[in-house]
C-alpha positions, 0 to 999 in steps of 0.5 A: 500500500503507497504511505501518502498525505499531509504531515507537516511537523514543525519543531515547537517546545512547550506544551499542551495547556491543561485544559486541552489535554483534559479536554482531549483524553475526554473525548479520546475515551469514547471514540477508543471504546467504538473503536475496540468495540468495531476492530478490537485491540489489534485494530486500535493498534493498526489505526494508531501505526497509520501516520494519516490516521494518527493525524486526523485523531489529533486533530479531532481531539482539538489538536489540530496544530500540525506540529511535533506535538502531535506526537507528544501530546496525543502519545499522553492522551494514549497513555491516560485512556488506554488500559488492559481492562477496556481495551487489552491495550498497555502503553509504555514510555513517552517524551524524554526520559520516560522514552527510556522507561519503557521495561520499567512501564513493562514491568509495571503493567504487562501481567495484565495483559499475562506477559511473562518476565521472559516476555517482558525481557522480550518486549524490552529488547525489541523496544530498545532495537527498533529506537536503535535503528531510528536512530543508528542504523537510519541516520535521516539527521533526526535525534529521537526523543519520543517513544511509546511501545504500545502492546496489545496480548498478541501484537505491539506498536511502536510510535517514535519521534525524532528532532532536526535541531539544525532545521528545526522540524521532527520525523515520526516513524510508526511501527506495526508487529502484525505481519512484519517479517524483518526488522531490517527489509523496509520494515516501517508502517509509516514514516511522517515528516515535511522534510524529504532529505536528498541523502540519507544512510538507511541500512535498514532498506532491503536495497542494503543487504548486501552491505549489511553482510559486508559489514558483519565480515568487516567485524568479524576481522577486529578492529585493527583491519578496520583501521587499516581499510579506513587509513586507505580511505584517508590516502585515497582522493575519496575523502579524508579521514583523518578528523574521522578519528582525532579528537579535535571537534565533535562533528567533521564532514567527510567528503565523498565525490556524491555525498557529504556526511557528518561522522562523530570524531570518536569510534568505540573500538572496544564495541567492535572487539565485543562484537568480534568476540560474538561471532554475530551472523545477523545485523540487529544483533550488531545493532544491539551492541552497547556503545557501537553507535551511528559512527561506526555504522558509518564506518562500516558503510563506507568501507562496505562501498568503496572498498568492497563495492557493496553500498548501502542505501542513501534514499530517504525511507520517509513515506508520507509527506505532502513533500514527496507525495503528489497529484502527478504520480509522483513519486507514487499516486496518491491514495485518496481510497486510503485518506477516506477511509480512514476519515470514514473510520473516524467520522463513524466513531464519532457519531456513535461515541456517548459524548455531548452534542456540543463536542460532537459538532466540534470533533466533526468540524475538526475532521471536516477542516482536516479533510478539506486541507488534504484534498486542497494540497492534492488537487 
């Protein structure tokens, strides 16, 4: 299914007035027990992992500003409506530090739901290698501070959020269980975001295999054949690597015939020597490894590409943004038979959800407003 639509998630800080939110979380809890009632627990967490869904929710809740807080602030509403006995749904982390509290949530609420320890362990994990590859393995500019895992008794979702400092805009990446089949092969349900970037490290694309299993050979040498392949990189016209590794500024470009990319000045090679001792054969174990970062991911893409001539993918996954979508076909038509459903999926919860006449007029409203803007752009 082509990911389209309009998401423009400028960078704002602050938060929420109190009233708002209250009025929010009000009206979120009987549009949520329509919804469990229509599509289950499984089917709240589809809604939830579909950015134009998620989006067109806000906006019905009163949070109808298309900024990063969208995430932030409907992420707590999640918090505060969703529970295991109306909904089989838990919800772990938020903005911040609790973004790195999700085993403690876990801990907290998942016997409800009859999760195990081992289980929770489980959930953790994942929770921690689905942040690692937002951050580490797809390196889009944007640093995460958002993270809720929601977790139904069969299925989880996971919605984050990162931030462009430099241009000061956010990205939010949804992520769906039900049916994903690698962490590694174009794996998002959706990724929102204004801004579509020219280049991007994503070895989290399919179109990176090969350089993935080139990476995990690289390891499997050590850290002192590494070095070695990144000083040929240094003697050659490439680029220059010589700040990549001296300690003298935080960030360095270096700069390659069709890219400029900014690398930490420090490499953790004691990470790599664990890896080594591994013996890894799957490259979300490598992700896992603690303090092997997005600057040796780098360094073993490069090496991967230009001394074994296996490169990684440099195209943007983002894949809903009124940026990239348009009405030309181009790059993918717009799948207006997707907006109205959704829309329609909302609309009827609306109607049918026990709330004043008053809110119901203004949540339609809302809706309407977010459907007119929509088609607006793709006409």
């Amino acid at each position: 299914m082509n990911k389209v639509g309009m998401a423009t998630l400028p960078l704002h800080g602050g938060k929420a007035p109190a009233w708002l939110f209250k009025r929010m979380v009000g009206l979120a809890r009987p549009i949520f027990t329509i919804i469990y009632d229509m599509e289950g627990s499984n089917g709240i967490l589809r809604r939830l992992s579909d950015t134009y869904w998620f989006q067109g929710l806000s906006c019905i809740l009163g949070y109808d500003w298309h900024s990063s807080g969208v995430t932030t602030v409907l992420g707590g509403v999640l918090n505060e409506v969703l529970n295991p006995k109306e909904h089989g749904i838990i919800v772990t982390g938020g903005k911040g530090k609790r973004s790195l509290m999700v085993k403690e949530h876990l801990k907290q609420k998942a016997k409800n739901l009859d999760y195990n320890n081992d289980e929770i362990e489980k959930l953790n994990e994942i929770s921690r290698l689905v942040a690692k590859i937002d951050n580490a393995a797809v390196q889009d500019g944007f640093s995460l501070y958002h993270h809720n895992m929601i977790i139904s008794e069969d299925n989880w979702a996971i919605i984050q959020q990162g931030m462009d400092g430099g241009i000061k805009k956010a990205r939010r990446y949804h992520w769906l269980s039900e049916d994903l089949r690698s962490f590694l092969d174009n794996p998002h349900s959706d990724i929102s975001s204004e801004i579509f970037k020219d280049k991007v490290l994503d070895m989290a694309s399919k179109n990176s295999q090969n350089c993935r299993d080139v990476s995990l050979d690289l390891v499997s040498e050590g850290s002192n054949r590494i070095k070695r392949y990144l000083s040929k990189l240094k003697d050659s016209d490439q680029t220059n690597l010589d700040d990549f590794i001296r300690p003298n500024k935080s960030i360095r470009l270096i700069k390659i015939p069709h890219l400029e990319m900014p690398i930490p000045f420090t490499l953790k090679w004691e990470s790599l020597d664990m890896a080594k001792e591994l013996a890894l054969n799957d490259y979300t174990e490598l992700l896992k490894i603690k303090g092997l970062g997005s600057g040796m991911i780098r360094a073993l893409a490069l090496i991967s590409e230009f001394i074994w001539g296996e490169p990684p993918s440099w195209k943007d996954p983002a894949k809903f943004s009124f940026a990239v979508g348009g009405k030309d076909g181009i790059p993918y038509p717009v799948n207006l038979k997707r907006m109205e459903h959704c829309s329609k999926i909302l609309e009827d919860a609306i109607n049918l959800a026990k709330i004043t006449r008053k809110d119901k007029l203004g949540a339609l409203k809302r809706l309407y407003k977010f459907k007119k803007e929509e088609k607006m752009i793709f006409q």
